[in-house]
Every structure is written in C-alpha cells, then in structure tokens.
N, C-alpha and C positions, 0 to 999 in steps of 0.2 A: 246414604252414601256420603264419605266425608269428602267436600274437594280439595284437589289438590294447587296447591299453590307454588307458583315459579316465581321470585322476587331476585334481582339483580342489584347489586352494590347493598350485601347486607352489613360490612362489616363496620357500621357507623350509623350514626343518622336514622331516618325514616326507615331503611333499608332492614336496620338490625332490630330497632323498636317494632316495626311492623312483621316481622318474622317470628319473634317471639311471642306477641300476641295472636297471631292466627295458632300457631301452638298451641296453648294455654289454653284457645276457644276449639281443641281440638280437630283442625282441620291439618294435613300433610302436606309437607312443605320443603320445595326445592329448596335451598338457602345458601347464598351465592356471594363470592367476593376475589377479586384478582389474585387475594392471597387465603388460601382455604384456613391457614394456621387462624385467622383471623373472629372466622366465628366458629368455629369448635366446640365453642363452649356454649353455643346456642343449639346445636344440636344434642349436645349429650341427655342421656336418659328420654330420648325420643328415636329410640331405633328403628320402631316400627313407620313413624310418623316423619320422618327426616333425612336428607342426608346433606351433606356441606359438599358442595362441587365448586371447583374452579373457575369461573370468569373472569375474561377482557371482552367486554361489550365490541369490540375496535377488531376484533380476530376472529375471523370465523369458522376456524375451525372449534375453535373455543365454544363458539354459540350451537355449533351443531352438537357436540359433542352434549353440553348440557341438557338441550330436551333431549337427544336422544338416552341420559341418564334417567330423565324424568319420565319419561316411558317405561322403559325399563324397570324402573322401582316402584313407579303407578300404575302405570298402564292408558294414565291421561295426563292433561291438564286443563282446569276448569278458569283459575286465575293468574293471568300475568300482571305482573307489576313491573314497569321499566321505571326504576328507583334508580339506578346509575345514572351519576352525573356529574360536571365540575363548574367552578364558575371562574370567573376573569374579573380584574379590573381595570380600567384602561378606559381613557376619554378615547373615541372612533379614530381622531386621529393619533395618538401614542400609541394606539395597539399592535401588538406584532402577530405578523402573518402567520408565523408557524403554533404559536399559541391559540390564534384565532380556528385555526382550523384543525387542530388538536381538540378541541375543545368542541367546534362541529362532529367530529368523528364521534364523539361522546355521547353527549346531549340528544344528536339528530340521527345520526346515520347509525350507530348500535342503535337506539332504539326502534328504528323504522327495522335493521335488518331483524334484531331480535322478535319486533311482530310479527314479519315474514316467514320467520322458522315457524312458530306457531300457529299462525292460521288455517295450516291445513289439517293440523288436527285438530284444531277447531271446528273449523269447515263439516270437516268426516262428523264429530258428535254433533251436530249442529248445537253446540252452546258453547258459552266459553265468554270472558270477561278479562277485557283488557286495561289494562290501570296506568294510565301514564304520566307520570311526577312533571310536570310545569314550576310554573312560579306565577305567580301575581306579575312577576317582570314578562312574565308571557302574553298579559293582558295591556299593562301601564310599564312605558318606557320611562327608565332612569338613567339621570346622566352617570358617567362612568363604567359603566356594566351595558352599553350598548351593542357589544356581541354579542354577551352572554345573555341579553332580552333578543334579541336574533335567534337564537338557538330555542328560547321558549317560545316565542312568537311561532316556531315552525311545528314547536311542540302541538303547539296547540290546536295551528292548523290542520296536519298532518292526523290528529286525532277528531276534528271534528267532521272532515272528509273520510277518514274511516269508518264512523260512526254511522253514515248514513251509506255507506257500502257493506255493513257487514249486518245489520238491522234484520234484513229479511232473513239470513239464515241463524238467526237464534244467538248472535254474537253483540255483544253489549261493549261497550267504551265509553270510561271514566277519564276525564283530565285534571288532575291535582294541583290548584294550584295556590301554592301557600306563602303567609307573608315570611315574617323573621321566628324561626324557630331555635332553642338551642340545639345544632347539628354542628358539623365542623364547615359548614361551608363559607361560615365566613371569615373561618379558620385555614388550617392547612388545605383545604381541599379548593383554594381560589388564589390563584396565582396574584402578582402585581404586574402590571407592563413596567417593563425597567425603561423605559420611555418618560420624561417628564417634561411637558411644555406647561409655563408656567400660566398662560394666560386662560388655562382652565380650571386654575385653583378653586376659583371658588364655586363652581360648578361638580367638574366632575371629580375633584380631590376632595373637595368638601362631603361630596355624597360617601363616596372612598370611606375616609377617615371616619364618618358617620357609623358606617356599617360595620367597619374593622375596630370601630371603638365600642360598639355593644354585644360582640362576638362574648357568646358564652352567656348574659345577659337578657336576651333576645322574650318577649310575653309568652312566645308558642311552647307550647310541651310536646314534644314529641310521641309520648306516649297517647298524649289524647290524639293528637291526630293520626294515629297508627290504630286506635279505636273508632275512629272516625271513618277511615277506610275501609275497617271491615264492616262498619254498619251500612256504608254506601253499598258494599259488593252485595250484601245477605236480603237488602230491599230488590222488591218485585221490580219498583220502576225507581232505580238508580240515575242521579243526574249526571248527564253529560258533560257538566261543572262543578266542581267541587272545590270552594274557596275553603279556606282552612286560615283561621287567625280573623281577627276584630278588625285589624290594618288594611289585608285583602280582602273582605267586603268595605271596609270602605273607600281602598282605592280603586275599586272598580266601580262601587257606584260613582265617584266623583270622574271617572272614564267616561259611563253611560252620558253626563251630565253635558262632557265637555262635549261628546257625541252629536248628542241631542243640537246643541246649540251650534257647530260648524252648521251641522245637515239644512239646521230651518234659514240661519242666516242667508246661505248658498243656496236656498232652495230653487231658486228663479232662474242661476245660470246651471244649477246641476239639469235642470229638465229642461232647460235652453239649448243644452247641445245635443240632442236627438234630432232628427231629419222635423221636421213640420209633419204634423199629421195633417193627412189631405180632409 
C-alpha cells in the first residue's frame, strides 16, 4: 500500500522539493500552499496520486477542510509534514509585537493545530508519522532571530513531548532540524523589524546581514534534504532528530559541549538545592 502524504507550505522551499520527491518515489500526496495556483504544476500528470489543496496553517477552517480533502481522496494518512513556516529578524528588543506573534501563529500554533486535526485518524489506524520542520535555531540560539528560535525551540519541544505520547499507539515523530539551505527564508519569507537600535550592530545586525548576505548561496540542497526525509520516514526505527546540513551537526555538537560544561561546573550547587537526604 502506497502512503499517503500531507505536507504544508509546498509552494517553495523543503515544502515543494519534498513533495515532488515522495512523487517520484511513488507515494500520494496532499500538496498544499496558501495559494493553490502556486504548485500546480507539481501536481500535474499525477492525477491519481495528487491533489493541490488550499492552506493557511493560521485558519481553521482551512486545516479542517484539508484533511478532510485528504480523506476523501485517500481514505488515510500515513505522513504529515508541518513544513509551513516564516522567519523574523530582529535583535528581542527591536522586535514588533504583531510580527512576533504573526509569526507564532505560524511556526507554533498551525503546527500544533494541524497535528491535532490528524491525530485521530492516526489514532483510529494506529500508525502514522509526524514530520515537523525546526531549525538548528531550535536547538542553538542566534542573536538576531531570537523569536524566531522561540518559535523552534517550542517546535521542538512540542514534538518531543509528543513523541513519547503517541509511541504506544504506533505513532512515530520526526523533528527537522536544519542549518542554511538554499529556500527563500532567508529571502522573502523573513521579514526585518523596522526597529533599529544601534548598540546591537554588531551582534544581532551582524548576524542579520550575515544571513541576508548568503541568501541564495546557502551549502544545503534542498533536494537532498527532501531525500533525507523520506529516507528518515521509510526506516523501521526513525530518529526523533534529524539534523540536516554539516553546520547543524556541528552546531549542536558544540551545544552538547557547552551543556556539558555549565552542568559539571554547577554540579555541587545544582544538587545543593534539593531538601538534604535524611
């Protein structure tokens, strides 16, 4: 039986790379973007295998409306992907409010709702595989982009709390988290705070400018890691982690490290503040 796949924000990025490839490896697939005209052409010559529905992650009529298309045309689904998502940049204090939380609607709360809608037809088949796009900024804080690691941060959590709530009933959860790919996010799809306090230039504008200057440039391929994915979903025991790119394993080993060395330095007052054992 071929499974069926539910991916969100196809029409760019991981989204659109990773759609087309489950395609190609012949699995059916939801394929989704706020504006349908968008990917059309990913679906064509895959009638049986496809269809292109409308999403806002952010609208829920939107979200219900979708699986229940995907129902309808499958009669399951076996892989979701929450691939929608935007990023920000902005030192914590330049950042505007209505962006920040624009941005949570995004990232956290369509995602969280979009699991929601699914899990119970999950549930019912007991199997099913949940894929949730992070970022290495989910694991390792960067200055500048400190909502927008907020937003992964919850990603991540949120999925690895899951992970051990949905385990017993035959439910599997994947968290993506990758470094600098060429997509557009660090293009049109990441706003600026129009806020600029100068005594964080070389901080969090530096990082800014950093990112916004190798836009397009970027080591990652999207295609591999859209291969990368589906080899994660098609293994028997799939990691709960899934770094993607050379830079996010190394910025996460160099996390573990710095880990490592608060925890032992503190070791004496962190187990100092428990009651005395008698």
């Amino acid at each position: 039986m071929s499974k069926v796949w539910l991916i969100t924000g196809c029409s760019t990025g991981f989204g659109r790379e990773l759609a087309k490839s489950a395609l190609e490896a012949g699995y059916k697939v939801v394929v989704t973007a706020r504006k349908p005209g968008e990917i059309k052409d990913i679906v064509e010559g895959f009638a049986e295998t496809a269809i292109a529905v409308k999403l806002d992650v952010t609208k829920a009529d939107d979200i219900k409306s979708t699986v229940q298309q995907a129902i309808e045309k499958f009669g399951r689904i076996d892989v979701l992907v929450n691939n929608a998502g935007i990023g920000y940049f902005g030192a914590i204090e330049e950042s505007e409010e209505d962006e920040v939380r624009r941005m949570f609607e995004i990232n956290v709360f369509g995602l969280a709702n979009m699991t929601k809608e699914v899990l119970p037809i999950m549930r019912q088949q007991r199997s099913g595989h949940i894929v949730n796009v992070a970022s290495i900024g989910g694991l390792v804080g960067f200055p500048g982009v400190g909502f927008y690691n907020a937003t992964k941060f919850a990603v991540d959590g949120f999925s690895e709390s899951l992970a051990k709530e949905t385990a017993p009933l035959g439910i599997k959860v994947t968290v993506i988290s990758p470094s600098g790919f060429r997509t557009d996010w660090a293009g049109r799809s990441a706003n600026n705070s129009k806020i600029v306090i100068d005594d964080y230039a070389t901080t969090a504008g530096q990082n800014k400018n950093n990112i916004r200057g190798y836009s397009g440039n970027q080591p990652g391929d999207p295609v591999r890691a859209a291969k990368a994915i589906i080899k994660a979903v098609e293994s028997e025991t799939p990691p709960l982690r899934l770094l993607l790119g050379a830079a996010a394993l190394k910025g996460a080993r160099n996390k573990l490290n710095e880990l490592q060395r608060d925890f032992d330095a503190w070791e004496e007052t962190t187990v100092g503040a428990d009651f005395p054992k008698e």
